[in-house]
C-alpha positions as CSV (number, residue, x, y, z in Angstrom):
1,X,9.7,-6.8,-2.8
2,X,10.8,-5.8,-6.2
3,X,11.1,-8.6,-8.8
4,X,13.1,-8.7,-11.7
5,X,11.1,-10.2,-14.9
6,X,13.3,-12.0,-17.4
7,X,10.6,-12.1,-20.5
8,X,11.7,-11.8,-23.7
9,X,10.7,-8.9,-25.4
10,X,8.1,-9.0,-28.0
11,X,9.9,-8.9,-31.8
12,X,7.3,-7.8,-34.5
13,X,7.8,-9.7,-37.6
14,X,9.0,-6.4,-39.5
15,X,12.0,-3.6,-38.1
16,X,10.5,-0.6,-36.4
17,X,12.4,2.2,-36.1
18,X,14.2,2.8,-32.4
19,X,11.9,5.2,-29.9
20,X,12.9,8.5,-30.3
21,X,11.4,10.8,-27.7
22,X,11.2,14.5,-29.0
23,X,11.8,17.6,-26.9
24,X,7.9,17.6,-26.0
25,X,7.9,14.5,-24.7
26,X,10.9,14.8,-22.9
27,X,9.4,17.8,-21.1
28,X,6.3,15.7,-20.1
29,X,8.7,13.2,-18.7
30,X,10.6,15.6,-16.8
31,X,7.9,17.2,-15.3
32,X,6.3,13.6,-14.6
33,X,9.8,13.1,-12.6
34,X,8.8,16.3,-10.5
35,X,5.6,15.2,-9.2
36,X,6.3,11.5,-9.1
37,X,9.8,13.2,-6.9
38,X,7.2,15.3,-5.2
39,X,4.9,12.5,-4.3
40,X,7.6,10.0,-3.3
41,X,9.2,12.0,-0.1
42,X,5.2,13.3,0.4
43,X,4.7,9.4,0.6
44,X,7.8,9.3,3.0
45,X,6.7,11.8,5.6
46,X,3.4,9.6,5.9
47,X,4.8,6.3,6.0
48,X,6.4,8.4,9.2
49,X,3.2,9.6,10.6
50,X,1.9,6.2,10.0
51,X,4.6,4.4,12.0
52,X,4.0,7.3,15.0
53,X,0.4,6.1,14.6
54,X,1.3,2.5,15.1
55,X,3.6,3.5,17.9
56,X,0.7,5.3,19.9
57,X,-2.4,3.7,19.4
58,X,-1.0,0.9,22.1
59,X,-1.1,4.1,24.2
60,X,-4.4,5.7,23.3
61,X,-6.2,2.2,24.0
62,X,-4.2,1.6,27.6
63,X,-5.4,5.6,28.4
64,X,-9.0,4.6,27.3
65,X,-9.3,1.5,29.4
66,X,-7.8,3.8,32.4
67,X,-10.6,6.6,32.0
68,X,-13.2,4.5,32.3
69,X,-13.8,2.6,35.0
70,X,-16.1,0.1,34.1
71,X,-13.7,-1.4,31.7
72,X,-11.4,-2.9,34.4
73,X,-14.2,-4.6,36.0
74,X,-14.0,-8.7,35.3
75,X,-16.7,-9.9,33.2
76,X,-19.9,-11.8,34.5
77,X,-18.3,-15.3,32.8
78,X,-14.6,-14.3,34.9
79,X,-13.0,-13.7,32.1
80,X,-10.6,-11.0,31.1
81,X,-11.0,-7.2,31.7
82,X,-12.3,-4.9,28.9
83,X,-9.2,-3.0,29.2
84,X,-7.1,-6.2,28.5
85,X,-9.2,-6.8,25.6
86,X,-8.3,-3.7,24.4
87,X,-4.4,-4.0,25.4
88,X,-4.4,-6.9,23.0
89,X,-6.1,-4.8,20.5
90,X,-3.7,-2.4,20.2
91,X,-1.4,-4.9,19.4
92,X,-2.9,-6.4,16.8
93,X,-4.5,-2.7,15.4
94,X,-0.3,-1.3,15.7
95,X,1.1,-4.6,13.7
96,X,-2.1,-3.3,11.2
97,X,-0.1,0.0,10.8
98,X,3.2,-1.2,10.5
99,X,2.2,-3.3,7.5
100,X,0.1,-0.2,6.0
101,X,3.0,1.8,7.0
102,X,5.2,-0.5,5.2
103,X,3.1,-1.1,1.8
104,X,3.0,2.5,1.2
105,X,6.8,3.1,1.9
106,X,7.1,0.6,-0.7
107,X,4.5,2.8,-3.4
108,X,7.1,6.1,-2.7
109,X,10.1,4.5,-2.7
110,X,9.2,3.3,-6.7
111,X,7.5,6.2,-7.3
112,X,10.8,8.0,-6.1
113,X,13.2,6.3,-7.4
114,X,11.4,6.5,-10.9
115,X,10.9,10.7,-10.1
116,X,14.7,11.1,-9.5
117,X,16.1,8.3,-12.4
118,X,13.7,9.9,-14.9
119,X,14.7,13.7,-14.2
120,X,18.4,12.9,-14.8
121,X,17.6,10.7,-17.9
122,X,15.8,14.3,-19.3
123,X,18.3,16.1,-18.3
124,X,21.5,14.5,-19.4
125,X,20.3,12.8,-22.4
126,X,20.7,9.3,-21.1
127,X,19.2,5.8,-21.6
128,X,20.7,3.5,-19.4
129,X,19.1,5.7,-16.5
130,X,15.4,5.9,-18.2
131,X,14.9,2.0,-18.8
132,X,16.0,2.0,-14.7
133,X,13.9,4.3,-14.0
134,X,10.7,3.1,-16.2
135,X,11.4,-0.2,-14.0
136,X,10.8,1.5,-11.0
137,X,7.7,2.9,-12.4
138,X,6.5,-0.4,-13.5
139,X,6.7,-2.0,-10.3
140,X,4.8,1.2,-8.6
141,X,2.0,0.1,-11.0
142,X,3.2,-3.8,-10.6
143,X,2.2,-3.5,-6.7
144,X,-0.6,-1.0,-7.2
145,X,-2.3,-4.2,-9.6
146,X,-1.2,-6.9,-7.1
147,X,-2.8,-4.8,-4.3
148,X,-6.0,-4.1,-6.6
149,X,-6.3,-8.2,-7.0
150,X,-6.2,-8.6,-3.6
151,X,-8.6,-6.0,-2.0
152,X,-11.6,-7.0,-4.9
153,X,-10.7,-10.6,-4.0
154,X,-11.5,-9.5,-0.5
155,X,-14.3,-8.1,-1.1
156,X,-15.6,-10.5,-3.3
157,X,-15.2,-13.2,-0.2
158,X,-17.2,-11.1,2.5
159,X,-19.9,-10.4,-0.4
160,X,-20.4,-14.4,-0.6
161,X,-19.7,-14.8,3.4
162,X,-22.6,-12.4,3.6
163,X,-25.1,-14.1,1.4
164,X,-24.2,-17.3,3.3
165,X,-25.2,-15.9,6.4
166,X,-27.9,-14.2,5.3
167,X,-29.2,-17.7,3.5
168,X,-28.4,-19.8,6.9
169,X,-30.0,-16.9,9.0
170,X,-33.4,-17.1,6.1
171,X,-33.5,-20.8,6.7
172,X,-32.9,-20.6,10.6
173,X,-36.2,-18.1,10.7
174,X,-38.5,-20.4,8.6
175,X,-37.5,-23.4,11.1
């Protein structure tokens, strides 16, 4: 999921001196590494409870067409039973999880791997490891955009599905 940009870097038309991070700003970064470190096996353990959750909700949906009866009764056009609706359900509700699951294992594994790189660059002085780690945190913030895009995209769509059904419902009633 993690791409690798080749850009070339943009050259100002003058030198600039090379970034030089003081002790201050070392310490912010450190303690940045902490939390993000923090966050990333926080994010971990719920990716977990998230899986569980896409393991069991096949099993909560057979137990609720089981308790009640009048789901297993055929419906008046002989189609299927309530409860197999809701056995396909689960399905399609677990697959669901299993890509949430998987889109935010993905969100602490950058934020983790930018926690840990970033902590040792602090601590032992050392470059090669902070430009890995600052990679990582780019493509944290990468998929957090990507996934922004998408979601107002999607809302954006069911805003204008909505005012075409509310305009085809308008002109249905004044028929």
């Amino acid at each position: 999921m993690d791409t690798t940009e080749t850009t070339n870097p943009i050259v100002p038309d003058y030198p600039l001196p090379p970034l030089v991070i003081d002790q201050q700003g070392k310490y912010f970064l450190h303690t940045a590494g902490r939390w993000a470190t923090f966050l990333g096996i926080f994010g971990f353990v719920m990716t977990g409870f998230i899986l569980l959750a896409a393991i069991f909700v096949g099993s909560v949906f057979s137990l609720m067409g089981r308790l009640n009866p009048a789901m297993n009764m055929p419906s008046s056009s002989g189609g299927a039973t309530a409860s197999t609706i809701l056995g396909a359900m689960s399905g399609v509700v677990s697959f669901f999880y299993v890509l949430i699951a998987l889109f935010y294992f993905f969100l602490s594994y950058y934020l983790y791997r930018f926690g840990t790189g970033i902590k040792k660059s602090t601590t032992f002085n050392d470059s090669v490891t902070a430009t890995k780690s600052l990679e990582y945190l780019k493509s944290h913030f990468k998929l957090i955009g990507i996934t922004t895009i998408v979601i107002i995209s999607l809302y954006l769509l069911i805003f204008i599905g909505a005012i075409m059904v509310g305009i085809f419902a308008s002109s249905a009633l004044h028929q």
